[in-house]
C-alpha positions as CSV (number, residue, x, y, z in Angstrom):
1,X,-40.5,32.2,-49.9
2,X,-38.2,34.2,-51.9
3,X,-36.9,30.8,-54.1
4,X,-40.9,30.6,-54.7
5,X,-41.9,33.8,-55.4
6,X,-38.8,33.9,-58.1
7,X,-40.1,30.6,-59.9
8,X,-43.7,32.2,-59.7
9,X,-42.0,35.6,-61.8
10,X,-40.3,33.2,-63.9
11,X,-43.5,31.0,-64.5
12,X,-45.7,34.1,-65.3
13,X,-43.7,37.1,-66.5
14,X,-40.3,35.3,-68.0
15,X,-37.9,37.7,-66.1
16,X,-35.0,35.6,-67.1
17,X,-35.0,37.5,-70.2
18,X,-34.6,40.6,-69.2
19,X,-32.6,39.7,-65.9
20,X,-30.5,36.6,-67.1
21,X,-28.7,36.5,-63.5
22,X,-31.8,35.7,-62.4
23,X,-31.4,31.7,-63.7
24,X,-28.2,31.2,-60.9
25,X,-31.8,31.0,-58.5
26,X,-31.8,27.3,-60.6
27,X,-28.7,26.3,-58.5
28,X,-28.6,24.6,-55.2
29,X,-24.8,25.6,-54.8
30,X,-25.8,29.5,-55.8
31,X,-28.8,29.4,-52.9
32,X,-26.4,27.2,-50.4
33,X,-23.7,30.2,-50.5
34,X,-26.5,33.2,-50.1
35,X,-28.1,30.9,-47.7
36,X,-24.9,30.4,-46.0
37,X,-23.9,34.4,-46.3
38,X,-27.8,35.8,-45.2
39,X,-27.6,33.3,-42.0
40,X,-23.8,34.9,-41.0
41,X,-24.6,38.3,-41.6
42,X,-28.2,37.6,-39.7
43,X,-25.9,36.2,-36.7
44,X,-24.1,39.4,-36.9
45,X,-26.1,41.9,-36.8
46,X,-29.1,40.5,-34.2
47,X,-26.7,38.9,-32.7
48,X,-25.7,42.0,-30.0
49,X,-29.3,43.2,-29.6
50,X,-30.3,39.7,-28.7
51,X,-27.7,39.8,-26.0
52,X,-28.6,42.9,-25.0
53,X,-32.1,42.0,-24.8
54,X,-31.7,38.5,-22.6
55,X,-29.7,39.9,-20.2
56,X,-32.5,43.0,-19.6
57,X,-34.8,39.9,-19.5
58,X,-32.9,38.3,-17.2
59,X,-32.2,35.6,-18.9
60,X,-28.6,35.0,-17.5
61,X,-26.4,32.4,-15.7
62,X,-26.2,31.8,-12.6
63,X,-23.5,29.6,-12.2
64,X,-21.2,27.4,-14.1
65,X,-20.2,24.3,-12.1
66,X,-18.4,21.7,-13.6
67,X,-18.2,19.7,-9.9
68,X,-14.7,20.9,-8.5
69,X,-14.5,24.4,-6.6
70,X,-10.3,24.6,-8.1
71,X,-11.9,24.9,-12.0
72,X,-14.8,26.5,-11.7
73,X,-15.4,29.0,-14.4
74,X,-17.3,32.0,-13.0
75,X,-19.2,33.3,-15.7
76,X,-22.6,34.7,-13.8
77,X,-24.4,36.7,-15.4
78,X,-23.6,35.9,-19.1
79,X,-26.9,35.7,-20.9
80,X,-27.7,32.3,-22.2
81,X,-30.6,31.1,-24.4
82,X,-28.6,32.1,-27.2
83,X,-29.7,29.7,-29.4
84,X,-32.5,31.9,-30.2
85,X,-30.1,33.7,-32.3
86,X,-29.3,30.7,-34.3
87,X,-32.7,29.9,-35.0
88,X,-33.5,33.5,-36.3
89,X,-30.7,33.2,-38.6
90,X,-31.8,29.9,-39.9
91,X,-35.4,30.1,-40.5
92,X,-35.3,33.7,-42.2
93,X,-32.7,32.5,-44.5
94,X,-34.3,29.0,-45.4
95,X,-37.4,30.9,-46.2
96,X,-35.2,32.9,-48.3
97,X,-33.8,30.8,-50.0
98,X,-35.1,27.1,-50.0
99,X,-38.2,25.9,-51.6
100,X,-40.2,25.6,-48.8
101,X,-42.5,23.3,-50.7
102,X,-40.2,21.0,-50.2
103,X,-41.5,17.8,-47.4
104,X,-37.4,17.3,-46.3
105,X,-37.7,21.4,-45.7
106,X,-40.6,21.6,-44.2
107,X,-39.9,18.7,-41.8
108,X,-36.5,20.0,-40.8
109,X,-38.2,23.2,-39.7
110,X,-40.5,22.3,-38.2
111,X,-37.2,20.2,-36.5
112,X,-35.5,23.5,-35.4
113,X,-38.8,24.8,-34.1
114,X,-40.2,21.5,-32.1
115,X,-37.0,21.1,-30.6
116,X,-35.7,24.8,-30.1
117,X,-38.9,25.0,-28.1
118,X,-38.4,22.5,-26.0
119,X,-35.1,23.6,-24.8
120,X,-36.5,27.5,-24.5
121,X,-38.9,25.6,-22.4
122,X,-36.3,23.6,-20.2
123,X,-33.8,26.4,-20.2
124,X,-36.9,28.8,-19.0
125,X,-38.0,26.9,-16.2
126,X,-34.0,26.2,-14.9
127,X,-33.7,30.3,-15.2
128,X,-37.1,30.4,-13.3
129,X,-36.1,28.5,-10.4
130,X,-32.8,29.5,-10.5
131,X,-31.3,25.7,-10.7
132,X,-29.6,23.7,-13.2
133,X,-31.4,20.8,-11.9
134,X,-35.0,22.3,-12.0
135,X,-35.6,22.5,-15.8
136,X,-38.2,20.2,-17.8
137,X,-38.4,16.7,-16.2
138,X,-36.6,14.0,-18.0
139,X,-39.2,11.5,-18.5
140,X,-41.4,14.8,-20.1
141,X,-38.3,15.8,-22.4
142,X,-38.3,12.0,-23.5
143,X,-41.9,12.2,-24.1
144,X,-41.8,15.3,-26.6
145,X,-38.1,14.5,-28.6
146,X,-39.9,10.9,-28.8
147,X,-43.4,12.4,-30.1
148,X,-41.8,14.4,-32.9
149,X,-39.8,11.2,-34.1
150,X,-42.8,9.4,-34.4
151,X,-44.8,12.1,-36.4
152,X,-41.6,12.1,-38.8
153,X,-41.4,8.4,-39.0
154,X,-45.0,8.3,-39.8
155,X,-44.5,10.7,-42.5
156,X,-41.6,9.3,-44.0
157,X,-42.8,5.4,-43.4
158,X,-45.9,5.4,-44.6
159,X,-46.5,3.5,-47.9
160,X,-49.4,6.3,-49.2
161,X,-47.4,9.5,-48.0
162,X,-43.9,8.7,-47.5
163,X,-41.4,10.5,-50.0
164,X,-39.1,7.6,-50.8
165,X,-39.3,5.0,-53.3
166,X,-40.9,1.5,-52.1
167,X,-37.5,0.1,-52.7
168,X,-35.4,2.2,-50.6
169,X,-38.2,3.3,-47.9
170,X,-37.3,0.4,-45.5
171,X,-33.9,0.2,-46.0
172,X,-31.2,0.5,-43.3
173,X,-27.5,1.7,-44.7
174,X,-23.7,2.1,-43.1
175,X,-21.1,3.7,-44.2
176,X,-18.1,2.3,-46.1
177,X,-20.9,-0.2,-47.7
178,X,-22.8,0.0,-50.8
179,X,-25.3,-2.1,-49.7
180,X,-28.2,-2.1,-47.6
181,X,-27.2,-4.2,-44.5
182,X,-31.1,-4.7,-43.7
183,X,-34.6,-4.1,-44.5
184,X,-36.1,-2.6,-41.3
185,X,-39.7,-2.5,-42.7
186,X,-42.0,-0.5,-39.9
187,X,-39.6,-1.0,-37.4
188,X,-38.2,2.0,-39.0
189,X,-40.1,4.1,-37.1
190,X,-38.8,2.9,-33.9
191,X,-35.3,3.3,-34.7
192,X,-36.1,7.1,-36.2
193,X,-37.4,7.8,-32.6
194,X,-33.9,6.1,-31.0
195,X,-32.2,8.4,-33.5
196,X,-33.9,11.3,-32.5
197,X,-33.4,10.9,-28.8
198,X,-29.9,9.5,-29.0
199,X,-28.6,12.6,-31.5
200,X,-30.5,15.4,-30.2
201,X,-29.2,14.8,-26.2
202,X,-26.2,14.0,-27.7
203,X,-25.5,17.5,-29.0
204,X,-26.8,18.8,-25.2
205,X,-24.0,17.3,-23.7
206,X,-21.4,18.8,-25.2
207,X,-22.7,22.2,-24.7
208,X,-20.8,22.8,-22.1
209,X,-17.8,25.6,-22.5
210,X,-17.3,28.5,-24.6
211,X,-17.5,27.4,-28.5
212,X,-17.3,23.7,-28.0
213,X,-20.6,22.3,-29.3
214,X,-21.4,25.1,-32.1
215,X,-18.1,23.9,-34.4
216,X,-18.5,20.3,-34.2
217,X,-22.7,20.6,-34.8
218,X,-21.4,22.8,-38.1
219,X,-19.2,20.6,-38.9
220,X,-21.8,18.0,-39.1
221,X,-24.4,19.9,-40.7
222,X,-21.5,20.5,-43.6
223,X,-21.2,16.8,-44.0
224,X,-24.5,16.6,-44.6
225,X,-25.1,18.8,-46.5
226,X,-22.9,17.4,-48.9
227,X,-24.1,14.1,-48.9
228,X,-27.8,15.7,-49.1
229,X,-26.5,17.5,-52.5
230,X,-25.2,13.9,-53.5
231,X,-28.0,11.8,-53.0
232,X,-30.5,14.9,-54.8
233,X,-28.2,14.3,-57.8
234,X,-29.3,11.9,-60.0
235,X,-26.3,11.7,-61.8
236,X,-23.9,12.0,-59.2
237,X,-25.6,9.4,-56.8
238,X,-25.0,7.0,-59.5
239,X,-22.2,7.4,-60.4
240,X,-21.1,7.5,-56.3
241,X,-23.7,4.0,-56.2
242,X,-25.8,5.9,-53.6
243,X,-29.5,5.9,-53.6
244,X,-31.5,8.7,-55.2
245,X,-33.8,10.5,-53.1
246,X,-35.5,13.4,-55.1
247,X,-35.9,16.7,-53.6
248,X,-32.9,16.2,-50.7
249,X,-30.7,18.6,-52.5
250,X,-32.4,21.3,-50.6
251,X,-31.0,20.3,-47.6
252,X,-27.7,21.4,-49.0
253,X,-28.9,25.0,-48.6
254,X,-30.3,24.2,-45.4
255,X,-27.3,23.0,-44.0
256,X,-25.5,26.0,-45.4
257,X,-27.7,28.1,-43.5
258,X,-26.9,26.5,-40.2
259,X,-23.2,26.6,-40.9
260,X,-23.5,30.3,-41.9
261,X,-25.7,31.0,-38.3
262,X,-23.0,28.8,-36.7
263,X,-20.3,30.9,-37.3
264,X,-22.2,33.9,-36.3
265,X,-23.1,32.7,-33.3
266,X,-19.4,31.5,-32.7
267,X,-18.3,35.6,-33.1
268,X,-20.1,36.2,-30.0
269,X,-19.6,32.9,-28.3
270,X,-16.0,32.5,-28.7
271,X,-14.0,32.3,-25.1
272,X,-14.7,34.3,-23.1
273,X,-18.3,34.0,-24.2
274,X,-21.1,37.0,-24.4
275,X,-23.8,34.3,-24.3
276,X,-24.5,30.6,-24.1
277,X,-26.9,28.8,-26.5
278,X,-28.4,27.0,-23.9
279,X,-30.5,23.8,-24.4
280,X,-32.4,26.5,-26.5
281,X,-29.6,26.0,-29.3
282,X,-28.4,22.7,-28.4
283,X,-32.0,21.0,-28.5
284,X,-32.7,22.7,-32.0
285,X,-29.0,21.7,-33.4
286,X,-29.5,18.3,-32.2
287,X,-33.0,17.6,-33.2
288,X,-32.1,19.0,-36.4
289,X,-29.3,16.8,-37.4
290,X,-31.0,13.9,-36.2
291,X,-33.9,15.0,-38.3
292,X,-31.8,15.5,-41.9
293,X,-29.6,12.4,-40.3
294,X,-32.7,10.3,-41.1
295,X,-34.1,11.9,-43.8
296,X,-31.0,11.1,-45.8
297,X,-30.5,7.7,-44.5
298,X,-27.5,8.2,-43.3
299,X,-27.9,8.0,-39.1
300,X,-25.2,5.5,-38.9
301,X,-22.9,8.6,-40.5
302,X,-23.1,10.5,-37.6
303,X,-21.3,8.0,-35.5
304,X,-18.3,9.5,-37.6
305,X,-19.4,13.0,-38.6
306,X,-21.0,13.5,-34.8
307,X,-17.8,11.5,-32.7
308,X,-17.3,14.8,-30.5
309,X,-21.0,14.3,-29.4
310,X,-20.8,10.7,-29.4
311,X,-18.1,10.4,-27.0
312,X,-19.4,13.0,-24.9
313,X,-22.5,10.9,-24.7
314,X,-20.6,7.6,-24.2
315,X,-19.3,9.6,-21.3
316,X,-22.1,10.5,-19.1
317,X,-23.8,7.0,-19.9
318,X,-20.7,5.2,-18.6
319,X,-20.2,7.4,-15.8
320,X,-24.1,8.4,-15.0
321,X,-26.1,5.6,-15.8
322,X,-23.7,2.7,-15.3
323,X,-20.9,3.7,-13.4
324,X,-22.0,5.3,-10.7
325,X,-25.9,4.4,-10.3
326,X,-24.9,0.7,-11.1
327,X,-21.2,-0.3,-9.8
328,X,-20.8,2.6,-7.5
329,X,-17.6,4.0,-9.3
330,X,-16.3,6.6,-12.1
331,X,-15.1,6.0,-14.9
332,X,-14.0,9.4,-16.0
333,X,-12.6,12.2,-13.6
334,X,-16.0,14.0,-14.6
335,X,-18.7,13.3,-17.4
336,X,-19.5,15.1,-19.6
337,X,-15.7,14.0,-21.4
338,X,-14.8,17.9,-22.1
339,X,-15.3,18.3,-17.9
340,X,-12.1,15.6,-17.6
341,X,-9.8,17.8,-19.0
342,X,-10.3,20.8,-17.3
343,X,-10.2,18.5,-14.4
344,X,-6.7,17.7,-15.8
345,X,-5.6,21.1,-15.5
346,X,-6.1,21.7,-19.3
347,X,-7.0,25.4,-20.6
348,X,-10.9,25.8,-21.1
349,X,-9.6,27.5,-24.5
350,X,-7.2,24.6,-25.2
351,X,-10.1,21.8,-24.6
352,X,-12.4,23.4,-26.9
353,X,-9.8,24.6,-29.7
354,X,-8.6,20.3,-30.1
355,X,-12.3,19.1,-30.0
356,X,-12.6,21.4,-33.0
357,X,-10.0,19.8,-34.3
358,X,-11.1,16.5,-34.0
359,X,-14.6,17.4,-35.3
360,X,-13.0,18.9,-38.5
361,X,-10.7,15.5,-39.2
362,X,-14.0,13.1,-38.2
363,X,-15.6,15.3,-41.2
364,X,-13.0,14.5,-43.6
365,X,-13.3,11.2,-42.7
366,X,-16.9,11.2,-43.2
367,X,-16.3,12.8,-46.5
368,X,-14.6,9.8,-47.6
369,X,-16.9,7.4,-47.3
370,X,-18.4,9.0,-50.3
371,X,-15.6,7.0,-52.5
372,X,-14.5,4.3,-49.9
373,X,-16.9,1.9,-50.2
């Protein structure tokens, strides 16, 4: 809103002649660092009436279980739903600073929004009936993750609307490989809904202790964001041999946004935590990356920029869905992964301190499959 109303003053009246600062408004890495800044001061300063205002709600744990009565972590009574905080921050600032005209923007709002609801709605009902097991039924969660991905692979798939050119629409790519590996022609709209699903309950999982999913889903969001600046470059997508896609360089100050609300929510979320996102948080973080994840291309980038929430996934699959329900034994000491080592003995701080870790080397790693390939 504000990015628009400046290139409506600039189309009309000329201000950059009288107020020549006004022309750093032309450059994505200008509105990614005020983007960025507005989102972590936002965090900041809602960020204590928010929790203020959930726990008068009552919007507050009840327990925190992780399945053994030696490591349980009594935090009752900490508001949760946090994630409301995040959102805020991120939707004030991209409609400060991103040119909401934009199809990528619009759709990866209206991400954060779908998906931010749906966890408000499942964190809601769990609150309600005071149970971690009562929230929105799975086969119903399923239903609404997999009805957005199907209204964003419609947009983005379809011949007469879709954004991309006709000979990049369809195609499928990896990382460390220039190439396309396959052209998935509509099928593409399947595997966007898989992606969706798979990356948005991905990120719930690891929501778990104090801090631990809010870095690594930054993290992310920071790779890419870069690679959205990269592939929104026509000159630096070819000379990196990546595709160019018009108009992604917005999700750079998107993504800067998120980081930005990240970190704000991580002042008050830090061990020993004032609040909890809550699927709230985690839905809209998820759905979000799996949104811009597609957008760019780039879903099989995750499964290096995301590894904290893909093992953490791995790990309730294994345990969950095969393990137990199938050969009627564990594979891990606890699923979700993080779970294992407190189960170990290990620190709740320590545990989420080294998956930080982790999640910053996975994004250097991502980083260089802008050269290696």
């Amino acid at each position: 809103m504000g990015y628009l109303l400046y290139q409506y003053l600039q189309t009309h009246y000329g201000l950059e002649e009288t107020f020549s600062f006004l022309r750093l408004m032309n450059y994505i890495s200008f509105r990614a660092s005020v983007a960025f800044l507005t989102a972590f001061l936002l965090s900041l300063f809602f960020g204590r009436k928010i929790i203020i205002a959930l726990y008068r709600s009552g919007f507050r744990e009840t327990a925190r279980d992780i399945a053994d009565s030696s490591i349980i972590q009594d935090k009752r009574g900490t508001p949760t739903m946090g994630g409301l905080l995040i959102i805020l921050s991120v939707v004030v600032s991209v409609l400060l600073w991103c040119n909401i005209g934009n199809l990528f923007i619009l759709l990866s709002v209206a991400a954060v929004l779908w998906f931010g609801w749906i966890g408000y709605s499942d964190d809601r009902s769990k609150l309600r009936q005071q149970s971690s097991e009562k929230g929105l039924s799975r086969p119903r969660k399923l239903a609404l993750q997999a009805l957005f991905g199907l209204v964003l692979g419609i947009i983005l798939f379809t011949p007469q609307i879709s954004p991309y050119e006709k000979d990049i629409m369809y195609n499928l790519y990896v990382p460390f490989y220039k190439f396309p590996i396959v052209n998935l022609s509509y099928i593409y709209v399947l595997f966007g809904i898989f992606v969706i699903i798979s990356i948005s309950n991905a990120v719930n999982f690891a929501d778990g202790l104090d801090g631990l999913a809010i870095v690594p889903a930054s993290t992310t969001m920071l790779v890419y964001g870069v690679f959205a600046y990269v592939l929104g470059n026509a000159k630096y997508s070819q000379y990196l041999l990546f595709e160019y896609i018009p108009g992604t360089g917005e999700l750079t100050v998107l993504s800067a946004a998120v980081v930005g609300a990240g970190l704000g929510f991580l002042w008050f979320n830090a061990y020993p935590a004032n609040v909890f996102m809550g699927d709230t948080g985690s839905q809209a973080l998820g759905g979000l990356i799996a949104t811009v994840a597609i957008i760019l291309k780039k879903e099989f980038l995750f499964l290096i920029a995301g590894g904290i929430f893909l093992a953490e996934a791995v790990s309730v699959l294994l345990q969950d869905r095969i393990g137990i329900a199938r050969i009627g034994r564990r594979f891990f000491y606890r699923a979700p992964l993080h779970h294992t080592f407190q189960f170990r003995g290990i620190a709740e701080s320590t545990v989420v301190v080294r998956f930080w870790i982790v999640s910053i080397i996975l994004a250097l790693v991502s980083f260089l499959t802008l050269k290696i390939r």
